[in-house]
BAVEX-578947 format. One record per residue (C-alpha): x negated, y, z negated; residue in three letters. Coordinates in pm, whole numbers, plus 50000, padded with zeros to 5 digits. Each point is the difference from the previous one (the first is absolute). Example, Ala and Ser with C-alpha at 12.3 -4.5 7.8 and 13.67 -1.06 7.14 Angstrom:
REM residues 2
<<48770 49550 49220> 'ALA'>
<<49863 50344 50066> 'SER'>
REM end
This chain:
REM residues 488
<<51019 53045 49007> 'UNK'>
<<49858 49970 50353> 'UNK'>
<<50230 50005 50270> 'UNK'>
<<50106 49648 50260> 'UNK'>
<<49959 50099 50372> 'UNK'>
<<50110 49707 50246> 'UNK'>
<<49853 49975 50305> 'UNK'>
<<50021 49738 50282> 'UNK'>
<<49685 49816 50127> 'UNK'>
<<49909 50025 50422> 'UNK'>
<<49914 49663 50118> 'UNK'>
<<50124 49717 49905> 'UNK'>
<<50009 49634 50103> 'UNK'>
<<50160 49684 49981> 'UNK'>
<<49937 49635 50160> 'UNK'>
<<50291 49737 49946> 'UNK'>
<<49814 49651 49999> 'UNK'>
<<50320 49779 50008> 'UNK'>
<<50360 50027 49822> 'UNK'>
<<49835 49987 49669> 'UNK'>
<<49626 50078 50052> 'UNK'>
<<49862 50345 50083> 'UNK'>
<<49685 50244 49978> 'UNK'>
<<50066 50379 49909> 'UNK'>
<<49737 50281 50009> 'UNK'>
<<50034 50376 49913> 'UNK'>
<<49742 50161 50140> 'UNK'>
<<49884 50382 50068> 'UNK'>
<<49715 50280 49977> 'UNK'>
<<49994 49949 49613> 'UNK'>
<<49956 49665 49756> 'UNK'>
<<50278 49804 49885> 'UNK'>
<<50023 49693 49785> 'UNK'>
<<50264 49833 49885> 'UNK'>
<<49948 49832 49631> 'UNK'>
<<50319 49809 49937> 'UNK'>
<<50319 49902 50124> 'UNK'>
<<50342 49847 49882> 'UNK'>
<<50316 49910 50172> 'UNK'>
<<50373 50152 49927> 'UNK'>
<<50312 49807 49978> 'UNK'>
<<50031 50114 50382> 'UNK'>
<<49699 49780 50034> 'UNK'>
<<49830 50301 50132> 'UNK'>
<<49659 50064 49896> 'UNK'>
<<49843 50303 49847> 'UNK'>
<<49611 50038 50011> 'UNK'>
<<49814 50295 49867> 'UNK'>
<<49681 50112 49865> 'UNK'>
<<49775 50345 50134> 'UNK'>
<<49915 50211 50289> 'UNK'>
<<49714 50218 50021> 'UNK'>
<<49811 50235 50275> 'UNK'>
<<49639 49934 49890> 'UNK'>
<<49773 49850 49718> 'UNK'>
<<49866 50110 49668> 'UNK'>
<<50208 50282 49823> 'UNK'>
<<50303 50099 50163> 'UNK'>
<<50377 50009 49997> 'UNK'>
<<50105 49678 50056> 'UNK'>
<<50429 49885 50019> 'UNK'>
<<50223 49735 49992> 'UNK'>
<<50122 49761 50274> 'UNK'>
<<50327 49796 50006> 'UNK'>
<<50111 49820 50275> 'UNK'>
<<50313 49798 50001> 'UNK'>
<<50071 49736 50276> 'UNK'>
<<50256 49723 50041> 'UNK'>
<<49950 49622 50056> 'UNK'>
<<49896 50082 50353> 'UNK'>
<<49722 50212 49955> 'UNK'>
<<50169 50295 50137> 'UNK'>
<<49964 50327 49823> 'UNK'>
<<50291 50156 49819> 'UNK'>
<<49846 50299 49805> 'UNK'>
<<49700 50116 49920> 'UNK'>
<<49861 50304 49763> 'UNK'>
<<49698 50144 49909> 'UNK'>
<<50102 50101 49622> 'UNK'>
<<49700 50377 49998> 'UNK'>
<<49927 50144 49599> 'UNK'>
<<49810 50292 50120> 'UNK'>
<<49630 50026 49791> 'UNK'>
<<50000 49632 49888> 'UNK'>
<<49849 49692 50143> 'UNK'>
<<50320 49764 49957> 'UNK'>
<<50092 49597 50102> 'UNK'>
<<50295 49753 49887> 'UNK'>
<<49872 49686 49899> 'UNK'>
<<50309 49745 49881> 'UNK'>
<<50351 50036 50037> 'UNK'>
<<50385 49765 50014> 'UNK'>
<<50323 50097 50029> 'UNK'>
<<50226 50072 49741> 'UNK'>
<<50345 49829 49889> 'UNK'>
<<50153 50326 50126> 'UNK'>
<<49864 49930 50359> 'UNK'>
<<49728 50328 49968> 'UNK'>
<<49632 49921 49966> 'UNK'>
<<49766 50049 49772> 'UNK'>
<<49623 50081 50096> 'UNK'>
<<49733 50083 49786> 'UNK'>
<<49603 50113 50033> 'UNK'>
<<49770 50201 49859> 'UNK'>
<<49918 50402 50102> 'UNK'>
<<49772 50282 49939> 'UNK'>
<<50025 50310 49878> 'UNK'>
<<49723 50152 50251> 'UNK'>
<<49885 49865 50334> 'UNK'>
<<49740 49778 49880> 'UNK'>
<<50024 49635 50009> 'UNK'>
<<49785 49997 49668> 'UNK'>
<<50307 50057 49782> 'UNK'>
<<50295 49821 50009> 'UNK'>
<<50087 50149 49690> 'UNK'>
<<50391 49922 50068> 'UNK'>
<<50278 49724 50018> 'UNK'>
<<50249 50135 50285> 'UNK'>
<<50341 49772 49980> 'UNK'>
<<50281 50072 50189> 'UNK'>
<<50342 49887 50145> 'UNK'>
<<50091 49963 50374> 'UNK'>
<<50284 49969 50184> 'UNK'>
<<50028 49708 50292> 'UNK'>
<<49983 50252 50221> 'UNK'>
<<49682 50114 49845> 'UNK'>
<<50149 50374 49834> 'UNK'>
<<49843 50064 49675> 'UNK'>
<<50227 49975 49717> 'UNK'>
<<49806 50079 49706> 'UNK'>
<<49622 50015 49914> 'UNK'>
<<49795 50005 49657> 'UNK'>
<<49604 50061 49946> 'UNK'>
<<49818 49845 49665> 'UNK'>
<<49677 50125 49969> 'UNK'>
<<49729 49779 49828> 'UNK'>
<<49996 50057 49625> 'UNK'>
<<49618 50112 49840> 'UNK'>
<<49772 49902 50096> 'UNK'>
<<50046 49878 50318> 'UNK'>
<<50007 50168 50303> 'UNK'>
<<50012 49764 50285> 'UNK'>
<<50132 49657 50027> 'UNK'>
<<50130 49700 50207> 'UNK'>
<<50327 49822 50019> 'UNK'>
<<49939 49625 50066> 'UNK'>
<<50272 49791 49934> 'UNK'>
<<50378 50012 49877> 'UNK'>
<<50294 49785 49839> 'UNK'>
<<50350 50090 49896> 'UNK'>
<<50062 49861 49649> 'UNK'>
<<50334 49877 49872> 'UNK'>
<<50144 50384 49879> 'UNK'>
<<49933 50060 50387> 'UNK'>
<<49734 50272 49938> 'UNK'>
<<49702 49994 50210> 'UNK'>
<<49674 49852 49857> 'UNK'>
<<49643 50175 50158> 'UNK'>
<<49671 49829 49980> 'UNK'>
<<49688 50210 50101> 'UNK'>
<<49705 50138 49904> 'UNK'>
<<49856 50366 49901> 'UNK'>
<<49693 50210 49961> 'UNK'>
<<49900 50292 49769> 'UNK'>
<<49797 50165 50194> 'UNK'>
<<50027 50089 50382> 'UNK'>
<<49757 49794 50165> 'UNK'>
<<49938 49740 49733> 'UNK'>
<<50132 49677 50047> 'UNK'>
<<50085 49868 49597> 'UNK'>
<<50302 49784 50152> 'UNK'>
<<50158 50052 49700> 'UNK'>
<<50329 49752 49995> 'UNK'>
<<50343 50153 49934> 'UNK'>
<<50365 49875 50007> 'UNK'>
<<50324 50292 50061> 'UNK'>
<<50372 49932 49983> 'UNK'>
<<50213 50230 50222> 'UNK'>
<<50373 49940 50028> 'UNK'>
<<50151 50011 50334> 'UNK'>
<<50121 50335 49987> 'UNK'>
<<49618 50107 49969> 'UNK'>
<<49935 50132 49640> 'UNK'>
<<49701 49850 49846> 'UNK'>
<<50066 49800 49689> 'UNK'>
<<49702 49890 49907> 'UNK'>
<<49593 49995 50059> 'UNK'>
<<49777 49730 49838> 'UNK'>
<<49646 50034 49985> 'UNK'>
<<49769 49720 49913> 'UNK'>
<<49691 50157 49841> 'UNK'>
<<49696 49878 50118> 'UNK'>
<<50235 49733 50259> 'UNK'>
<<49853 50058 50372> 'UNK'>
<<50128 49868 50330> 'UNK'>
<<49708 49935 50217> 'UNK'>
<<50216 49844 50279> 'UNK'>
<<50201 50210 50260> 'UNK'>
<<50270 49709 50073> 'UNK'>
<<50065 49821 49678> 'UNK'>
<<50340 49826 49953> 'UNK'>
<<50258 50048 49745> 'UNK'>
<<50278 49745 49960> 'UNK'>
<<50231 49883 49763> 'UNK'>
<<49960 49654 49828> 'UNK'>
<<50211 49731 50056> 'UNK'>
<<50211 50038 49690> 'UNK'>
<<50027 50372 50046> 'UNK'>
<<49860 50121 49649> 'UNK'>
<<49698 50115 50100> 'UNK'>
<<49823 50172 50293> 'UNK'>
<<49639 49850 50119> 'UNK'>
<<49753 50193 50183> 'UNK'>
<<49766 49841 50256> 'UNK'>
<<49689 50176 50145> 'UNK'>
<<49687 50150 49843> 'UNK'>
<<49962 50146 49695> 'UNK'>
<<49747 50101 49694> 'UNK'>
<<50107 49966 49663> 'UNK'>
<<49867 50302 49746> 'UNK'>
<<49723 49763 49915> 'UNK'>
<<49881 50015 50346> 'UNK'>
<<50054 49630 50129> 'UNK'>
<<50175 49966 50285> 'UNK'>
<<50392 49805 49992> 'UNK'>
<<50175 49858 50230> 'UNK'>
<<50363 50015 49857> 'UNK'>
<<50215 50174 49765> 'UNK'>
<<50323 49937 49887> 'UNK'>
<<50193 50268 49833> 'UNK'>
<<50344 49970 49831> 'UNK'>
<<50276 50183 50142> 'UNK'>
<<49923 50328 49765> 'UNK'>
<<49674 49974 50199> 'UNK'>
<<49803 49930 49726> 'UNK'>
<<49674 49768 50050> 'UNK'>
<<50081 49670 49846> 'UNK'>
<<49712 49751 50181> 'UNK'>
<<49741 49975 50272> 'UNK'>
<<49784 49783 50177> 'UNK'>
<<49633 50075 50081> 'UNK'>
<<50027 49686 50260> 'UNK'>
<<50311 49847 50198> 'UNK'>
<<49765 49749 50169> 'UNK'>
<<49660 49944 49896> 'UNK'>
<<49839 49911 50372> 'UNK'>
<<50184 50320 50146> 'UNK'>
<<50003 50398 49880> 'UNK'>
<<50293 50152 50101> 'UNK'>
<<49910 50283 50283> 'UNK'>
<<50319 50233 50117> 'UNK'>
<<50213 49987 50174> 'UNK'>
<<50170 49781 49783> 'UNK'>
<<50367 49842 50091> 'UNK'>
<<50196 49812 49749> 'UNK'>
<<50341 49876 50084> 'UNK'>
<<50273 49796 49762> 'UNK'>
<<50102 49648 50219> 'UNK'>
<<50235 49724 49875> 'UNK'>
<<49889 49776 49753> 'UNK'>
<<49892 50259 49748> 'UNK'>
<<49658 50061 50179> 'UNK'>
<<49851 50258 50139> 'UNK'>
<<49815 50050 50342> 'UNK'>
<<49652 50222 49978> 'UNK'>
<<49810 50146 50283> 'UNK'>
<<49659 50191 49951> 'UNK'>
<<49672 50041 50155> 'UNK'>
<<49707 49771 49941> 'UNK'>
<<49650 50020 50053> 'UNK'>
<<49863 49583 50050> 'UNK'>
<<49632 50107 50011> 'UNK'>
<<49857 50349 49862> 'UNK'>
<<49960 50259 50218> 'UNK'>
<<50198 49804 50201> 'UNK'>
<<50346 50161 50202> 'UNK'>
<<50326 49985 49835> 'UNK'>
<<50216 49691 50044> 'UNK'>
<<50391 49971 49911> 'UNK'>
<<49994 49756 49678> 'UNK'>
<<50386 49873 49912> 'UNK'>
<<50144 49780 49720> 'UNK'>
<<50296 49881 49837> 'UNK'>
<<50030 50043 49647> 'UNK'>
<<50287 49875 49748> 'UNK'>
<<50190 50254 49771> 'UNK'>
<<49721 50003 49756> 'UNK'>
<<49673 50114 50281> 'UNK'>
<<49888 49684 50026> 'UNK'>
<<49893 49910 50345> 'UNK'>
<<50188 49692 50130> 'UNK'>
<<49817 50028 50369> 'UNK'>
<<49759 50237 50189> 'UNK'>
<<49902 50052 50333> 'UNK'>
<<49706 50205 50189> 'UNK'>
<<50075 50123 50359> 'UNK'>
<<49592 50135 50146> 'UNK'>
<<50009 50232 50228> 'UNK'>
<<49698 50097 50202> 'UNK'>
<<49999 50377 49921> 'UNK'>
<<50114 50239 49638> 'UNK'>
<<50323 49921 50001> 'UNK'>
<<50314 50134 49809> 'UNK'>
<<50373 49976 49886> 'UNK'>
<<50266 50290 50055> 'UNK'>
<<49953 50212 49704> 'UNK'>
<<50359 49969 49844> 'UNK'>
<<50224 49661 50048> 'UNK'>
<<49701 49834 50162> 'UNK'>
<<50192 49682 49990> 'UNK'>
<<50379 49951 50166> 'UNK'>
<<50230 49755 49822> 'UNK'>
<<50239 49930 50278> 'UNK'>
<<50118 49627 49921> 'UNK'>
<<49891 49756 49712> 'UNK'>
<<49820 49841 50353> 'UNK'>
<<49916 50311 50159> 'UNK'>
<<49715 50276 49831> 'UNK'>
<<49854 50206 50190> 'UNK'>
<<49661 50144 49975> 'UNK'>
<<49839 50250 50232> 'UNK'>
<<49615 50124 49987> 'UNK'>
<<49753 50227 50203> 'UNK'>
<<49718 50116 50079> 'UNK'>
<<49867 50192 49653> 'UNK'>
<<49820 50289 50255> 'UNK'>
<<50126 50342 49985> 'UNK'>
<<50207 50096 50314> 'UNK'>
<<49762 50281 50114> 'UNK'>
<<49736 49741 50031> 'UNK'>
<<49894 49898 50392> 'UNK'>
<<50095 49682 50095> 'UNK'>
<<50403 49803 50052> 'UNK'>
<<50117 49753 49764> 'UNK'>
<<50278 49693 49967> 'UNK'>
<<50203 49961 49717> 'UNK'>
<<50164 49716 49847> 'UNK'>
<<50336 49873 49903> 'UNK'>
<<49995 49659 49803> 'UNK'>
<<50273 49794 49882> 'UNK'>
<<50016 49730 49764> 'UNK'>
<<50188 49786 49766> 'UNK'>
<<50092 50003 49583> 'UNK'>
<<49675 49810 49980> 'UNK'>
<<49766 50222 50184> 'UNK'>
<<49999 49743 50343> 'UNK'>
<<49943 50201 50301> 'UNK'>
<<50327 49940 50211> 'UNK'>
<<49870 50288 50282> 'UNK'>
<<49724 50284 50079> 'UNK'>
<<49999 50274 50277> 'UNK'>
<<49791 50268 50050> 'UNK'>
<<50130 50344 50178> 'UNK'>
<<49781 50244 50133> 'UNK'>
<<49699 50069 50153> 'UNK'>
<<50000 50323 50150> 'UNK'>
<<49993 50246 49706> 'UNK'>
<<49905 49996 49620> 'UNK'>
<<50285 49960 49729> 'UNK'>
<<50061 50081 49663> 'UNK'>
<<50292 49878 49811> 'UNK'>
<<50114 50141 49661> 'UNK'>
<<50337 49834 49992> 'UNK'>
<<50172 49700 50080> 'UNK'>
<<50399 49945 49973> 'UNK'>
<<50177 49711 50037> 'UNK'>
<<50312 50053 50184> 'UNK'>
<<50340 49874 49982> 'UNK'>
<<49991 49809 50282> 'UNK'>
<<49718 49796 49889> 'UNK'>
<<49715 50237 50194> 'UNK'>
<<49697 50159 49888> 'UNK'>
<<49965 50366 50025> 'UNK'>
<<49626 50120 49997> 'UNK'>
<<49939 50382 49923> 'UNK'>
<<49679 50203 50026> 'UNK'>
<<49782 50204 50295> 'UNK'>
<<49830 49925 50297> 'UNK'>
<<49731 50305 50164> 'UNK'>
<<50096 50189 50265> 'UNK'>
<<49717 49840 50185> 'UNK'>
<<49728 49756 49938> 'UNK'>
<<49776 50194 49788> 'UNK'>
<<50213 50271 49928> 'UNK'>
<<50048 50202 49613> 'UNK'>
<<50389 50106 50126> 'UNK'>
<<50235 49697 49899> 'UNK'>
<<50334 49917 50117> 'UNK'>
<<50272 49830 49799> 'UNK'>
<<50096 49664 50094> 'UNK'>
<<50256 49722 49917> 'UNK'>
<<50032 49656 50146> 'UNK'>
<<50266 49701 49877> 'UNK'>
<<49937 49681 50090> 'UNK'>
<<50243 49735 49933> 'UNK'>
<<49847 49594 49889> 'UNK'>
<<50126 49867 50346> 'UNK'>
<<49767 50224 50120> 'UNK'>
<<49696 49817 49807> 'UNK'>
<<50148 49688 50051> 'UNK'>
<<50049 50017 50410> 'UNK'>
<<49708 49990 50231> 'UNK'>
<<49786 50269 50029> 'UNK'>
<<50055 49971 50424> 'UNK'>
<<50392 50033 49907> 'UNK'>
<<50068 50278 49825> 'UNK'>
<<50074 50363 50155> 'UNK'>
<<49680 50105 49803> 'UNK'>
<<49731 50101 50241> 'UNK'>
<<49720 49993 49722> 'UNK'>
<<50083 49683 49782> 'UNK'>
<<49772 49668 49957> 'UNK'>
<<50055 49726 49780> 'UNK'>
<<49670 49811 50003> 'UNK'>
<<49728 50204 49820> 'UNK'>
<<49620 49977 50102> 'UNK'>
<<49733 50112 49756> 'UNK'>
<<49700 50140 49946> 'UNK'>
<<49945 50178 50282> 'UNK'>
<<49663 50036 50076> 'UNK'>
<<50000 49582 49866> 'UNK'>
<<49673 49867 49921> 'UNK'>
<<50027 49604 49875> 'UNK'>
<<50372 49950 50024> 'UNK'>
<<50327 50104 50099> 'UNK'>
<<50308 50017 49759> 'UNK'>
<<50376 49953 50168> 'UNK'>
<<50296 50077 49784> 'UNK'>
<<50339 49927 50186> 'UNK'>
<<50287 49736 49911> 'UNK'>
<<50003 49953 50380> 'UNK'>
<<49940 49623 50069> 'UNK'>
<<49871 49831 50286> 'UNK'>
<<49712 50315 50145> 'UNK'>
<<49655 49944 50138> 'UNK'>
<<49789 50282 49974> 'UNK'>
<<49724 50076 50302> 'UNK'>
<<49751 50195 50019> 'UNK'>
<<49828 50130 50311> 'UNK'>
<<49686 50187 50074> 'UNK'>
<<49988 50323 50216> 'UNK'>
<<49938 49792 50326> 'UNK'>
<<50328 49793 49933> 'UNK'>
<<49856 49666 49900> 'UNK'>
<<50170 49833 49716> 'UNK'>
<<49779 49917 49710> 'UNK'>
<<50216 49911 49702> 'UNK'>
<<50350 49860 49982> 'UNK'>
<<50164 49828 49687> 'UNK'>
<<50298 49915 49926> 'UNK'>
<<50189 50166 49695> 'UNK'>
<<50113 49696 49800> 'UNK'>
<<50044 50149 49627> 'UNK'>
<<50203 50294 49883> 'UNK'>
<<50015 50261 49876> 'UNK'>
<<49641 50066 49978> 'UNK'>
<<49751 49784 50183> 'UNK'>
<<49609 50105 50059> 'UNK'>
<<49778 49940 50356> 'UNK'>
<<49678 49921 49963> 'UNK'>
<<49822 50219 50277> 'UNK'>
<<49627 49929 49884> 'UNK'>
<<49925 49900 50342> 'UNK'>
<<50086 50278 50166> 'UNK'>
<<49714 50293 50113> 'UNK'>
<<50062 50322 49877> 'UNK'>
<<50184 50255 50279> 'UNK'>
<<50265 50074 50148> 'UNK'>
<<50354 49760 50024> 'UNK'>
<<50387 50000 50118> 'UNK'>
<<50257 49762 49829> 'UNK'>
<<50323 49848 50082> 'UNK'>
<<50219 49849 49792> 'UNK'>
<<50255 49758 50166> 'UNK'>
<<50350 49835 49913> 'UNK'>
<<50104 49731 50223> 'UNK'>
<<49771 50079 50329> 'UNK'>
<<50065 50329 50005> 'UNK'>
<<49789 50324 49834> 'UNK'>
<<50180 50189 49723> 'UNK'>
<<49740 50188 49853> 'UNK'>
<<49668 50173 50103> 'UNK'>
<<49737 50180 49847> 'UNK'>
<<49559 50135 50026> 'UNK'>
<<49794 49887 49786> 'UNK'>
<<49609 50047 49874> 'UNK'>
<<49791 49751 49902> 'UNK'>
<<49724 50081 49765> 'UNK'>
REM end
């Protein structure tokens, strides 16, 4: 058994947005991530995932941070297993008030073999109370934990995938029931069952007697499926080759239950081939079968938080987030996106955040205060390999105000793509009443329209020469928005 060292992280730092809003960021010499996050009944959050010191093999730990409603810091540990590589990946609080967190480990420093399930049990104040290690039965030797449920015995249900050999990538699917004192119970392997996805869902059905997974996956006869349901002894019972005939399913998938015995489902979507991902949503009833769908284009790859892509706050109020698919190392800034809409998929509001770094979320938590907690990374610097952690909670007044009237300093809420543009211009706001300009370099005014359809309405900018423009965008004689733009 390899020893727990704590240690306490250098720099750390916190921005408070508003009563209820707020940006935190652990940052230092070394790479952190955080992967997930819950909330206590404290209503403090806990978000954790891996630190590191450089890439490829190496000893890498585990990072928990817990912070209250505020955004101020109240602990934080670096949890060290000298000669592993070593992260936390899911985790909730028990009914005794402890929590439990749970990842994957190796037995050497390379982050080829995560040959082992690590679970343990925390106190709030984050002391270790117990921890157990289940290494991979033959043949596998490394594997991924991708989703989780607790099913009515309370024992904790594990979706992921393995391989047999240490660089291969077989996806093999597997189920494992733990109890919540950490002894393993039970491993199910589906023989010649892969995973192909890295964010497929896992939910249960309306009824509760069976459990259906959403995502990508390759039956033994090599065709691919896109769900499974499995009976509560997590047997295979049925599957579906296609949900929706006009759209594969692409992970991140997000399914959520809402009233009315439907379901919400969120995935990615490509319109034209070889085209960039777009966010694809429908409503389906109790039996899959899609009531009403809904494609939101975006002008670059685009994609949803890995796990709980889609926030059921109200029956009125989902939220949806999405951003830029580009890995955070990669040169450039980005905005991200926080959309809300309705039980019938209308668009109620839109904001993007943003614009002077790159983002990555893995997680997104709804709060109990009716917020949105995002979790994931940001780079040290534009360009950089070193990551930071990052958090930020937004609440739906915040999509819903004014982008000029919220304590945000990057926030817009009327969208303007593709930049470069070529024949037209797409807006997507549910702002009424804005004319959109556009300027050349010299300050003369060659376009203006107004903006007399939302939430999506298209320019025609045929007319226009190729080079080099400004925009406004303005609300009642006065500018709230601003941007460049290149005209091909």
């Amino acid at each position: 058994m390899k020893n727990l060292i704590f240690s306490i992280l250098i720099l750390v730092s916190s921005s408070v947005i508003s009563q209820q809003s707020f940006e935190l960021l652990i940052s230092s010499k070394q790479n952190e991530g955080f992967y997930f996050t819950f909330e206590d009944i404290d209503n403090d959050f806990i978000s954790f995932g891996g630190i590191s010191t450089e890439f490829g093999a190496h000893n890498s730990n585990a990072l928990i941070v817990k912070y209250d409603s505020f955004g101020n810091i109240i602990n934080q540990k670096e949890v060290i297993k000298n000669d592993t590589s070593f992260g936390l990946k899911y985790g909730f609080q028990k009914d005794n008030g402890n929590y439990l967190l749970f990842g994957i480990l190796t037995d050497s420093v390379s982050s080829h073999d995560y040959n082992i399930t690590y679970v343990c049990e925390m106190t709030p104040e984050l002391d270790l109370v117990w921890e157990k290690m289940h290494p991979l039965p033959e043949p596998f030797n490394n594997h991924m934990l991708i989703n989780y449920l607790i099913n009515p015995d309370s024992n904790l249900i594990i979706q992921g995938k393995a391989d047999s050999s240490m660089y291969g990538y077989n996806d093999l699917l597997f189920t494992m029931i733990i109890d919540l004192n950490g002894n393993l119970l039970d491993f199910n392997f589906y023989e010649g069952w892969k995973d192909y996805g890295a964010y497929s869902e896992m939910i249960y059905n309306h009824d509760s007697n069976a459990i259906y997974f959403f995502g990508v996956f390759v039956r033994p006869t090599s065709f691919s499926v896109e769900w499974i349901e499995m009976d509560l002894d997590l047997n295979i019972t049925s599957y579906l080759t296609e949900i929706d005939e006009e759209h594969q399913i692409l992970d991140p998938v997000s399914i959520k239950k809402i009233p009315g015995d439907r379901y919400i489902m969120g995935n990615l979507a490509i319109v034209e081939p070889g085209a960039y991902y777009d966010l694809y949503l429908k409503i389906m009833d109790s039996e899959l079968n899609t009531l009403k769908d809904t494609l939101i284009l975006y002008p670059e790859r685009t994609s949803m938080a890995s796990y709980n892509g889609i926030g059921f706050i109200a029956t009125n109020t989902i939220s949806i987030p999405t951003f830029v698919d580009i890995t955070t190392n990669y040169p450039g800034t980005q905005f991200f996106s926080v959309h809300i809409f309705d039980s019938n998929l209308n668009l109620k509001g839109v904001k993007e955040y943003g614009g002077n770094t790159r983002y990555w979320f893995f997680d997104m938590l709804v709060t109990s205060d009716g917020g949105c907690l995002l979790t994931g990374m940001v780079p040290d610097y534009e360009g950089s390999w070193n990551h930071d952690a990052y958090v930020i909670k937004v609440m739906p007044e915040d999509i819903f105000t004014f982008a000029e009237e919220t304590p945000f300093d990057f926030d817009r809420d009327v969208l303007v793509f593709p930049n470069p543009f070529s024949a037209e211009i797409n807006i997507q706001t549910v702002r009424k009443n804005l004319t959109f300009n556009i300027f050349d370099v010299a300050g003369k005014l060659v376009f203006s329209k107004e903006i007399d359809q939302i939430p999506n309405y298209t320019l025609s900018t045929g007319n226009i020469n190729p080079g080099f423009y400004f925009y406004t965008i303005q609300y009642e004689n006065r500018i709230i928005q601003s941007g460049k733009l290149i005209k091909e």
